[in-house]
C-alpha positions, 0 to 999 in steps of 0.5 A: 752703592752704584746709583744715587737717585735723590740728594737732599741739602738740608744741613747748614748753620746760622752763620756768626761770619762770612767766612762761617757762611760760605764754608758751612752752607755753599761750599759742602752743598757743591763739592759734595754735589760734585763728588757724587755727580757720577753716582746721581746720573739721571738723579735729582738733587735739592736744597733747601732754602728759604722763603720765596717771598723774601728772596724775590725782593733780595738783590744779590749781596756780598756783604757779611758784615752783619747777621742781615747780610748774612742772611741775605747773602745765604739767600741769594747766594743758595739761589745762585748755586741752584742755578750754577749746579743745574748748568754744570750736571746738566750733560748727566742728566742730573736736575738740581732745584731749591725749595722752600719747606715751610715752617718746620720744627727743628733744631735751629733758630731756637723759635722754630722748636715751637712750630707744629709741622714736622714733615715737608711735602714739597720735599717728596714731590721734588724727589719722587714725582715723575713729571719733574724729571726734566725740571732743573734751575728752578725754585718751589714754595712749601705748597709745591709752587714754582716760584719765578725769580727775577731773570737778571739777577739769578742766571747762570752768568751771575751764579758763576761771578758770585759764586766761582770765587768761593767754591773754586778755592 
């Protein structure tokens, strides 16, 4: 396989500890990203996060002490390397942008095995539609929205202050 044209991230757990969270759900999403970079030249790569709406109201955290720190800092922190990864492939051409796919049945939490929707639209038009070729850094809800996140908070320089201390280990 020469040429990679779309990367997805959509593994990740439900972290029982910081150290589970950041080596399950950051850390293989970038050095995978990473290691392929020469094959998605050109490419898209996306990951897949959660709700915008939550995470508009979310200040960064480093806190994971609880399973709601936890789960705020995935959310700001899968922001973060949206944007980190987006500046690092920029120079290959390589867009890199997070979306939300909605309430989908799968396989963790438990709950969501009661949900009826099984397919996320938002994922094909990130990956196939032409005019998104350029677009990189960005964040888009389940209805294929773009969702603005607050500029001080999620930038470049607090990507790499936040997130150089755990990808670079």
């Amino acid at each position: 396989m020469d040429k990679i044209h779309v990367l997805v991230h959509t593994a990740g757990v439900f972290p029982s500890s910081a150290e589970e969270n950041i080596k399950a759900n950051l850390v293989p999403h970038y050095q995978l990203t990473m290691g392929l970079a020469d094959r998605l030249t050109g490419g898209r790569v996306l990951i897949v996060t959660g709700d915008p709406q939550i995470i508009q109201q979310l200040s960064i955290c480093e806190e994971q002490e609880n399973t709601l720190q936890r789960a705020r800092s995935l959310l700001t922190h899968k922001a973060l390397l949206t944007l980190f990864l987006s500046y690092l492939l920029a120079e290959k051409e390589i867009t890199v942008n997070s979306f939300f796919p909605g309430n989908v049945t799968d396989e963790l939490p438990h709950y969501s095995q009661t949900l009826l929707h099984t397919e996320v639209p938002v994922g094909k038009y990130l990956a196939l539609h032409p005019d998104l070729t350029q677009s990189t850094g960005n964040f888009f809800d389940n209805d294929r929205n773009l969702v603005l996140l607050n500029a001080r908070q999620y930038n470049y320089d607090n990507a790499e202050k936040h997130l150089l201390q755990y990808l670079t280990e």
